[in-house]
C-alpha positions as CSV (number, residue, x, y, z in Angstrom):
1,X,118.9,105.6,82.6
2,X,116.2,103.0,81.7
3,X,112.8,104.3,81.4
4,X,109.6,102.2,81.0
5,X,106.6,104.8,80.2
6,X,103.2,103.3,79.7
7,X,100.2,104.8,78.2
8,X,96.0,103.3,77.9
9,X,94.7,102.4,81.1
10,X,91.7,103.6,82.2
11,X,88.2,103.0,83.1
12,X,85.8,100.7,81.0
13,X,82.7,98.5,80.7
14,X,83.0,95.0,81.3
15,X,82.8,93.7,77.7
16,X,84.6,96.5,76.3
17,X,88.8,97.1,75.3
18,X,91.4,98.9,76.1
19,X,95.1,99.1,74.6
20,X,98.2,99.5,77.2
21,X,101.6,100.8,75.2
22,X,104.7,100.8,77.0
23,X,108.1,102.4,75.4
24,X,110.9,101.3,76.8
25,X,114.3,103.9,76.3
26,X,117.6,103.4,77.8
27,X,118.6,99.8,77.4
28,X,120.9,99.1,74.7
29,X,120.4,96.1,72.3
30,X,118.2,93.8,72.1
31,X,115.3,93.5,75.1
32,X,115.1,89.2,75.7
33,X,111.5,89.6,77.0
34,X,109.0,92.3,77.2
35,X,105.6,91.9,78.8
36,X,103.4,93.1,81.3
37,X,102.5,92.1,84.9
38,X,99.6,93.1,87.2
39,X,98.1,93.8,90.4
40,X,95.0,93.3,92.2
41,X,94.6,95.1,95.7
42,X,95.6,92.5,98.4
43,X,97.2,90.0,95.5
44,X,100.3,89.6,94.2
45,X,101.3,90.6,91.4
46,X,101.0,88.5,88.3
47,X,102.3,87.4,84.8
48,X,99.3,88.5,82.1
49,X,101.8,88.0,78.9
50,X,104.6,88.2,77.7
51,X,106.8,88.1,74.5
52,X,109.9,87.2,73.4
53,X,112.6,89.0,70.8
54,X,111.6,86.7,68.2
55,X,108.2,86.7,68.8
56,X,107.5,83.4,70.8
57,X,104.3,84.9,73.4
58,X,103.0,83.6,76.6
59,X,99.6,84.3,78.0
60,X,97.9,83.7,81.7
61,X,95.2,81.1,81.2
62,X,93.0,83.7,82.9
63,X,93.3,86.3,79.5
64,X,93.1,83.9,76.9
65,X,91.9,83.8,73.8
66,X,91.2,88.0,75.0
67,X,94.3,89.5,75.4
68,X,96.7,89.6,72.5
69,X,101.1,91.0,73.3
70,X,103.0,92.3,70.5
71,X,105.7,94.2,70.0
72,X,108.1,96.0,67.7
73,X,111.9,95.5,68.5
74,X,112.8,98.9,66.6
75,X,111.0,101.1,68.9
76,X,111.4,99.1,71.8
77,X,107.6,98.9,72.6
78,X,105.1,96.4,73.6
79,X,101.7,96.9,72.9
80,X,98.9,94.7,75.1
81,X,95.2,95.0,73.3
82,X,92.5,93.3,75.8
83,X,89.3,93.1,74.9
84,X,86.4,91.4,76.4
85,X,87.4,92.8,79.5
86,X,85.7,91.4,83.2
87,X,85.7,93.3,86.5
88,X,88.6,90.4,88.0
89,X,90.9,92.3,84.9
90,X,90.3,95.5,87.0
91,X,94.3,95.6,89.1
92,X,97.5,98.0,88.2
93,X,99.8,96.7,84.8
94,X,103.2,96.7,84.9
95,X,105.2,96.7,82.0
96,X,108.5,94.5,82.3
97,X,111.1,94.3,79.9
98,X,113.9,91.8,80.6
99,X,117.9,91.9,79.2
100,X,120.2,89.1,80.1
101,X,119.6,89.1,84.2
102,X,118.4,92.6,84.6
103,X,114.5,93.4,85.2
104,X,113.2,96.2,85.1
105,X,109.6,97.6,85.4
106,X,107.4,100.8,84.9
107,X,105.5,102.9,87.4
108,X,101.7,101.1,86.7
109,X,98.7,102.3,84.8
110,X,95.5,101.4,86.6
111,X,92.5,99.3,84.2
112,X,89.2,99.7,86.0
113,X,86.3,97.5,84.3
114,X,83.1,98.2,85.4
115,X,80.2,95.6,85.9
């Protein structure tokens, strides 16, 4: 069974950081892509950043320059460090990890920032 469990959200000052882990468990092999995903109330969800296995990244024009993806392919985890954060970051991320045409996603941590 896959599992995508993600840790770090939480509330904050706008200015300040937070770090979102995600540990993915169940998929065997290499993951193509990991990344993470958000959500604003009444929006749809959107790409923040994403990463590939060998370590090409992509980043939202909205987060960057603030937001920095990594990840280590031995513990199948993606770390997403934000800092400089503004009240528009405030939604639910989603952690995504993607293998050949399957997608799969975790639960949501909420990041509130504060004005």
């Amino acid at each position: 069974q896959v599992q995508l469990v993600e840790s770090g959200g939480g509330l904050v000052q706008a200015g300040g950081s937070l770090r979102l882990s995600c540990e993915v468990s169940g998929i065997m092999g290499s993951i193509n892509v990991m990344g993470w995903f958000r959500q604003a109330p009444g929006k749809q969800r959107e790409l923040v950043a994403r990463i590939s296995s060998g370590g090409t990244t992509n980043y939202a024009d909205p987060v960057k320059g603030r937001f920095t993806i990594s990840r280590d392919n031995a513990k199948n985890t993606v770390v997403l460090q934000m800092n400089s954060l503004k009240p528009e970051d405030t939604a639910v991320y989603y952690c995504n990890a993607v293998k050949g045409l399957a997608n799969y996603w975790g639960q949501g941590t909420q990041v509130t920032v504060s004005s």
